[in-house]
N, C-alpha and C positions, 0 to 999 in steps of 0.2 A: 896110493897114488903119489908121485912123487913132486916136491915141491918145485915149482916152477920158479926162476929168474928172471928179470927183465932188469935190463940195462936206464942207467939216469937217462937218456933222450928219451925213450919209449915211454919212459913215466910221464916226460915234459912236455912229450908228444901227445898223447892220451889226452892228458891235464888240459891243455891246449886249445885242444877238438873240443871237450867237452867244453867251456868255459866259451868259445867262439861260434859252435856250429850251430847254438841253438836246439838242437836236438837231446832228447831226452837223456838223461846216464843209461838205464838198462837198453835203451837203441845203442850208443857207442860202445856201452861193453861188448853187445852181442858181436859187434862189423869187428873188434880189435880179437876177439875172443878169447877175453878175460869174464873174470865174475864181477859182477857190478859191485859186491862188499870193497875189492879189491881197487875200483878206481875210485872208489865213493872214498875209501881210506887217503890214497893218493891226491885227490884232491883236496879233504882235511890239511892233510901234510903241507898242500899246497897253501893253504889260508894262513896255515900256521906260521908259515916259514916269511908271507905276506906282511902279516900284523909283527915281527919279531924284525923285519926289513930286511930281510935275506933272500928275497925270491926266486925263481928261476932268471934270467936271463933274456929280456925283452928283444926282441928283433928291430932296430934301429929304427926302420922306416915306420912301425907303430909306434914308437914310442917319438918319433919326430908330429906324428898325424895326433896323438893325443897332447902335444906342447903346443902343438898350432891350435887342437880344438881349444886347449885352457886356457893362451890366451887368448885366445877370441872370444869366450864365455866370461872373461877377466874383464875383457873393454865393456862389454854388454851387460854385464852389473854395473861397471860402474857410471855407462849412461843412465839406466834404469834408476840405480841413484840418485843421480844429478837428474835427471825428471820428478822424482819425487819429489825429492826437496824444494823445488820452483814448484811444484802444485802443491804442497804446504804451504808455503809463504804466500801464495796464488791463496788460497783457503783460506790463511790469519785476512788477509785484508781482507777480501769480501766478507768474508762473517763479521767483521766489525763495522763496516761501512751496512750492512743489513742488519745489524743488532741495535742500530738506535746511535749514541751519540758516548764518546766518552768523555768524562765531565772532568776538568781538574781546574785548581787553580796555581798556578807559579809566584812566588814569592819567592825572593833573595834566599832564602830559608830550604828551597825547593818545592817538592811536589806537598801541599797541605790536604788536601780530600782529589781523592778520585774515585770515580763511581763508573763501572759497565756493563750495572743494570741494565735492562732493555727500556727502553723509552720509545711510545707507539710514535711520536713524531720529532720534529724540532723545535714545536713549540713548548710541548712538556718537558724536554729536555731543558730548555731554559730555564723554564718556573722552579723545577728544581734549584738550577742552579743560582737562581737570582733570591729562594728563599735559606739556601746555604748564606750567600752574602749577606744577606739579610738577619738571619739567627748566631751564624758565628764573625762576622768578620764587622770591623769599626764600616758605622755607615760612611762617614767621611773620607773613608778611606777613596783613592785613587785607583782609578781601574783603567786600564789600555782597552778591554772589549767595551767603555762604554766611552771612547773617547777622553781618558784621561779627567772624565771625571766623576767624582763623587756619586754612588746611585741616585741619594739626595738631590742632586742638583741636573742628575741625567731625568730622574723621573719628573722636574721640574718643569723640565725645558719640554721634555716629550707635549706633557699637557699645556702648554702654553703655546705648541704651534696647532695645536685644535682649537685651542680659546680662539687664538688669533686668528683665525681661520674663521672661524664662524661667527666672530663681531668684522671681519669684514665681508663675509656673503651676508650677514644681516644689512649691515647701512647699505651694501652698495646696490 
């Protein structure tokens, strides 16, 4: 049987069909009436020639419809992105604001203890932080959260407006 020739279109053509129509290779061998080994080859040739960037020859109006789909799939990552990112930072804050309390204190010096343990309320969040004060820091020291002063003299005053308070609902 004698070897048969086909011309570059007829290959690109083939290639084409196949690659476009959906339809199975041995269905388009049979309609072109070749052997399937033969376009099944032709197509290789095709991938080959693809990954080395030499390919056939694109028809202008596809190749315009896949630059419009790319960018348009280009803008719509990079919305999807920029959504992400705001429900990240959307996510840092509320799990912080629902984790309890984060503890620090600021000195001249900068950041000295921070803690973001979970703490069940606000108030235990304090006790901690007012037993830090208490175990490492000078009591005299001056504090802006307790109005600038001294714990000493903040836990003074605290209990002296309950003494006062109840020597005068006792006399009165």
């Amino acid at each position: 049987m004698a070897v048969r020739k086909y011309d570059q279109g007829f290959k690109e053509e083939a290639v084409r069909l196949l690659l476009t129509s959906g339809k199975q290779l041995k269905e388009i061998a049979e309609d072109l009436g070749i052997h399937p080994s033969t376009l099944r080859e032709w197509r290789n040739a095709y991938w080959a020639r693809q990954e080395a960037g030499s390919g056939y020859e694109e028809d202008p109006a596809t190749a315009k419809a896949l630059a419009d789909k790319m960018k348009n799939l280009q803008k719509e990552n990079d919305l999807l992105r920029r959504q992400r990112d705001i429900l990240k930072k959307v996510l840092g804050i509320l799990s912080q604001r629902s984790r309890g309390i984060v503890i620090s204190i600021y000195s001249d010096r900068g950041c000295q203890y921070a803690s973001t343990a979970f703490r069940e309320s606000l108030a235990q969040a304090r006790l901690v932080l007012f037993d830090y004060i208490e175990c490492f820091c000078n009591r005299s020291r001056l504090h802006s959260s307790l109005g600038y002063q001294s714990p000493v003299e903040y836990e003074q005053c605290y209990y002296r407006q309950f003494t006062l308070a109840s020597v005068s609902a006792n006399s009165g």
